[in-house]
C-alpha positions as CSV (number, residue, x, y, z in Angstrom):
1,X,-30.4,45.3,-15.2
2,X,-33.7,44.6,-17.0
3,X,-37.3,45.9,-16.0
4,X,-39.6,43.1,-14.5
5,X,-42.4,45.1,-15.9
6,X,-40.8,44.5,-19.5
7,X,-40.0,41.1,-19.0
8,X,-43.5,40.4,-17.7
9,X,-45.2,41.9,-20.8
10,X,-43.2,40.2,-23.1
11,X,-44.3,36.5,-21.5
12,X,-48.0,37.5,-21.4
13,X,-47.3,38.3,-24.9
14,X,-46.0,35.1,-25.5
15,X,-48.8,33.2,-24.0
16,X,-51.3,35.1,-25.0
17,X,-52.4,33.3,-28.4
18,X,-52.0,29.8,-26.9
19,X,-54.9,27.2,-25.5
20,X,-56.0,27.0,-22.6
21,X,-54.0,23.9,-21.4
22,X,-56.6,20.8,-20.3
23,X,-55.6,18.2,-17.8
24,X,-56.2,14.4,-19.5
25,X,-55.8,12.9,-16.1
26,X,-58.1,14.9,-13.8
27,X,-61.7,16.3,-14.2
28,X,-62.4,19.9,-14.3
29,X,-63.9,21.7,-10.7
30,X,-66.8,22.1,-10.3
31,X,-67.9,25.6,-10.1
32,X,-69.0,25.2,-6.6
33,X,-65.7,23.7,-5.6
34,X,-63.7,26.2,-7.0
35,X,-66.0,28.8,-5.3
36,X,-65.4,27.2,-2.0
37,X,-61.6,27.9,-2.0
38,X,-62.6,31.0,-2.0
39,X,-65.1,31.6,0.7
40,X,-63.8,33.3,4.2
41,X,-61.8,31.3,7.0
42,X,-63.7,30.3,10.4
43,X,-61.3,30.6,13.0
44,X,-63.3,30.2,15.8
45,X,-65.6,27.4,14.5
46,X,-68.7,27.4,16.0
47,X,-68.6,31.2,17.2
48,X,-71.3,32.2,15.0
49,X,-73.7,29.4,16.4
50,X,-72.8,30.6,19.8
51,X,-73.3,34.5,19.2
52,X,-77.0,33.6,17.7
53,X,-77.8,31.4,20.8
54,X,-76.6,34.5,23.0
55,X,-78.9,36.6,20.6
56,X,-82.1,34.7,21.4
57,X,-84.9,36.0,22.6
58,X,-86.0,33.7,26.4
59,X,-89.3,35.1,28.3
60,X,-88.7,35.2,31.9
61,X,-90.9,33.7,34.3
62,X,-94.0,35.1,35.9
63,X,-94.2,35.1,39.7
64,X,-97.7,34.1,40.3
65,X,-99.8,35.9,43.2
66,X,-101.9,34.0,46.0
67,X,-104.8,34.8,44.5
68,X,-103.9,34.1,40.9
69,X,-102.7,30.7,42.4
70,X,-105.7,30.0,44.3
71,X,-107.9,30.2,41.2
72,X,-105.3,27.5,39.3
73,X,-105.9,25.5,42.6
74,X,-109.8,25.5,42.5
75,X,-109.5,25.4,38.4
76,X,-106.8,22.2,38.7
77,X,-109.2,20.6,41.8
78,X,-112.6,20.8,39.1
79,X,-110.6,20.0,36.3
80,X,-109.6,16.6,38.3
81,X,-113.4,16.0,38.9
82,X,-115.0,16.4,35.8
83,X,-111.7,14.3,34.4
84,X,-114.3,11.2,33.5
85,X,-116.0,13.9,31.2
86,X,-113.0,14.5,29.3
87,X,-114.1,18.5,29.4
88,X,-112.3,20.7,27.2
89,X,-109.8,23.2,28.5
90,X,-107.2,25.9,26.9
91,X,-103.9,25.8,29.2
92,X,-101.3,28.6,29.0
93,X,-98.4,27.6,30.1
94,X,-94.4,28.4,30.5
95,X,-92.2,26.1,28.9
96,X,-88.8,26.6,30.3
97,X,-86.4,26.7,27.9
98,X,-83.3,23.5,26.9
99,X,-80.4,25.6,26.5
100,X,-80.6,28.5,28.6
101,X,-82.4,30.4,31.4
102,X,-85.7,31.6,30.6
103,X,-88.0,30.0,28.5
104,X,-91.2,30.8,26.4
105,X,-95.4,31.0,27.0
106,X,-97.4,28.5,25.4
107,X,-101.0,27.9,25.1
108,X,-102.9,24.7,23.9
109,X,-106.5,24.1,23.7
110,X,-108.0,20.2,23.5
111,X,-109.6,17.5,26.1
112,X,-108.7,16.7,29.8
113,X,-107.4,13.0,30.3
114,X,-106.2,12.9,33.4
115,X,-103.2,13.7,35.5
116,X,-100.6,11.0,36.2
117,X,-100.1,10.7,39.8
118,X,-96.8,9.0,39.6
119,X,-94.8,11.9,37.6
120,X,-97.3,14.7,38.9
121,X,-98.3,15.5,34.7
122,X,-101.6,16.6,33.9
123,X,-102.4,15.0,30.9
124,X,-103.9,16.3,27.4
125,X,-105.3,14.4,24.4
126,X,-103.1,15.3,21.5
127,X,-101.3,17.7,23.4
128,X,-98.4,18.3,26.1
129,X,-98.3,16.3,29.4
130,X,-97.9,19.6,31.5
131,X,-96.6,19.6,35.4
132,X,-98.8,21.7,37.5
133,X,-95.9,24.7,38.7
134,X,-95.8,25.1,35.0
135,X,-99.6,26.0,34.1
136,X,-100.1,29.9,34.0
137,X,-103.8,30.1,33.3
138,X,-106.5,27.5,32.3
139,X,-109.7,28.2,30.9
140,X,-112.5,26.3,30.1
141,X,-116.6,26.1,29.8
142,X,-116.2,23.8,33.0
143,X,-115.4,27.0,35.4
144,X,-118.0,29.2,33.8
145,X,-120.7,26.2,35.1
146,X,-119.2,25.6,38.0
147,X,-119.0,29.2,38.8
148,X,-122.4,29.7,38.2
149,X,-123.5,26.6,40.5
150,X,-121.9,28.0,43.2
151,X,-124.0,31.8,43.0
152,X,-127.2,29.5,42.7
């Protein structure tokens, strides 16, 4: 019986010299082609996308107290008021998130419009249309003056 290992060396040897044989009928691959047959398997398509949507990060929301909610109420019912003025106010708020529980805190600053009374949105120029249970905090010039009216 012969050795493979013999046999194998004398082919190579054979070969060896000869040129690299060149297809007339079909193009060479491209690089990137030839590198995608190598690349690793997905089994489970679309696991990856799932394990980073598991991985991120959602805020939970904040419970607000009486008092912190009694404040938005008298902020919101002065806000309304001076809505002709077009005052400028900076909203926090919690955007809830599409895909999951939880969501994420916001905050935009611009001019009061007006509040749609219809869909219950407050609404800013250049900026979100925001439903009240949403706002965390809202500040603005407005309160400090109407603050200080009410000491005087």
């Amino acid at each position: 019986m012969k050795d493979p290992a013999v046999d194998s060396r004398i082919l190579y040897a054979d070969i060896l010299d000869c040129p690299h044989p060149v297809s007339r009928s079909h193009r060479p691959m491209s690089r990137l082609n030839r590198a995608a047959q190598f690349s690793p398997f997905a089994a489970l398509t679309g696991y990856d996308d799932l394990i980073r949507e598991s991985a991120r990060y959602t805020a939970d929301r904040e419970d607000a107290d009486e008092d912190r909610k009694n404040d938005l109420d008298h902020k919101l019912f002065l806000l309304l008021a001076a809505a002709g003025t077009r005052p400028e106010v900076t909203v926090t708020w919690f955007k809830p998130d599409e895909k999951k529980e939880g969501g994420e805190v916001r905050t935009f600053s611009g001019r009061f419009l007006g509040y749609k009374d219809h869909d219950r949105l407050l609404l800013f120029e250049g900026g979100p249309a925001l439903s009240p249970e949403d706002i965390l905090a809202m500040e603005s010039p407005l309160f400090d003056r109407a603050f200080l009216g009410s000491i005087f």
